[in-house]
N, C-alpha and C positions, 0 to 999 in steps of 0.2 A: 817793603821793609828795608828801612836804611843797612846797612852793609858797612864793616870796615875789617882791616887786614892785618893779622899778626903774623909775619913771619921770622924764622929762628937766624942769627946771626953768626953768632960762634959763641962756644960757652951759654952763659947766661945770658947772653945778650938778644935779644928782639927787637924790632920794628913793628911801629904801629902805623899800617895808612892808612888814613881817611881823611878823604877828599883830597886836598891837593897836598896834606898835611903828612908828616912825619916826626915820629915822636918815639925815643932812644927809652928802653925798658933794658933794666940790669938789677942787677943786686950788689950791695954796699960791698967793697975788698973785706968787710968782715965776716960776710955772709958770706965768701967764695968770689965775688961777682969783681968789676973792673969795675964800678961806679962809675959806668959810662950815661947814665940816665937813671930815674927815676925808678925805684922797686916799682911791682906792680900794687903792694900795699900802699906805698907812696904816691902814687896814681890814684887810686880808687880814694883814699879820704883828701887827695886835692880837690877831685874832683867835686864832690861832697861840699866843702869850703870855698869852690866856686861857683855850685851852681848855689848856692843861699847868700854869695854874694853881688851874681843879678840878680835875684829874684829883689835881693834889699834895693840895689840899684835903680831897678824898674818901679819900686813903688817911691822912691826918692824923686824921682823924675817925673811918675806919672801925677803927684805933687809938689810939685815944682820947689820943691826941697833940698839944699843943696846936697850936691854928693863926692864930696872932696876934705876930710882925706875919709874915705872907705876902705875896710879894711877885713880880712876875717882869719882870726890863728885857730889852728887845728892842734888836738894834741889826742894822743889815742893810745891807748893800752890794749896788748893783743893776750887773747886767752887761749886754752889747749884743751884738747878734745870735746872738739873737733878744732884743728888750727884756727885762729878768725881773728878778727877785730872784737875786742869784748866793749868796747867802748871808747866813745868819742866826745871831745869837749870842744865843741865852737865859738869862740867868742867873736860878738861882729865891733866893730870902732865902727861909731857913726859920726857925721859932722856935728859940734858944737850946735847947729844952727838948728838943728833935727829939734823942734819942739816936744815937751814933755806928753803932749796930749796925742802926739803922734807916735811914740815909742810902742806903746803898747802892740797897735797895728804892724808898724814896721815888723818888729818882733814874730807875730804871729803867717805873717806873706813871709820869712827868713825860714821859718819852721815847716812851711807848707812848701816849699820847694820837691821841682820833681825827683832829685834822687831823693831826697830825706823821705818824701810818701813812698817811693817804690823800695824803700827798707820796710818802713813798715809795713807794706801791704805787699809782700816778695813777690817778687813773679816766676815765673815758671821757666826754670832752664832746663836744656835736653845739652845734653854733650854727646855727637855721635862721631863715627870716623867717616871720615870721606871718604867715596871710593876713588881709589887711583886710578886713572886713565889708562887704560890700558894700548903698550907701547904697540906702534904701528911697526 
């Protein structure tokens, strides 16, 4: 099971490592936070807007379609009770060259991307505490 590491920095701030990678989570100075990084709301529908724009990529390529300029804008309204994202608008910029008879396709591999199915079809999270080591 892949693995990766959030630990607490000061205030709002955290670290994300996975793999060799590190990646600054904060909250906006209007939210309290130093806007050292990315919200975690910010994170999550980037993430969203990039993975549907490999997914466009990949079928670009694997059609030898050009894929330059590529593009995907995210824009999202959050709703309450329960906190969330109530909704999401992706729109993708394809190249000029992307034939009309292909759009449709394209379209459909964009929409099929793995986070956009694991919204719709949720998975199962457990949130438990670890237990502390206990000191020698």
């Amino acid at each position: 099971m892949p693995t990766l590491w959030v630990t607490h920095d000061e205030a709002d701030r955290f670290t994300v490592c996975v793999r060799d990678h590190r990646l600054a989570v904060d909250q906006p100075i209007t939210e309290g936070g130093s806007d050292s990084g990315l919200s975690p709301v910010e994170m999550f529908v980037a993430s969203v807007a990039a993975c549907v724009g490999h997914y466009a990529r990949r079928y670009l390529h694997r059609h030898q379609l050009p894929e330059d300029p590529l593009a995907v804008t995210a824009r999202w309204v959050m709703a309450d009770n329960p906190a969330r994202i109530g909704s999401m608008q992706l729109d993708l910029t394809i190249p000029d060259g992307v034939p009309a008879d292909r759009r449709r396709a394209l379209l459909a591999v964009a929409n099929h991307c793995t986070l956009h199915n694991t919204l719709n079809v949720g998975p199962d999270i457990s949130i438990d505490l670890a237990e502390l080591e206990a000191a020698s």
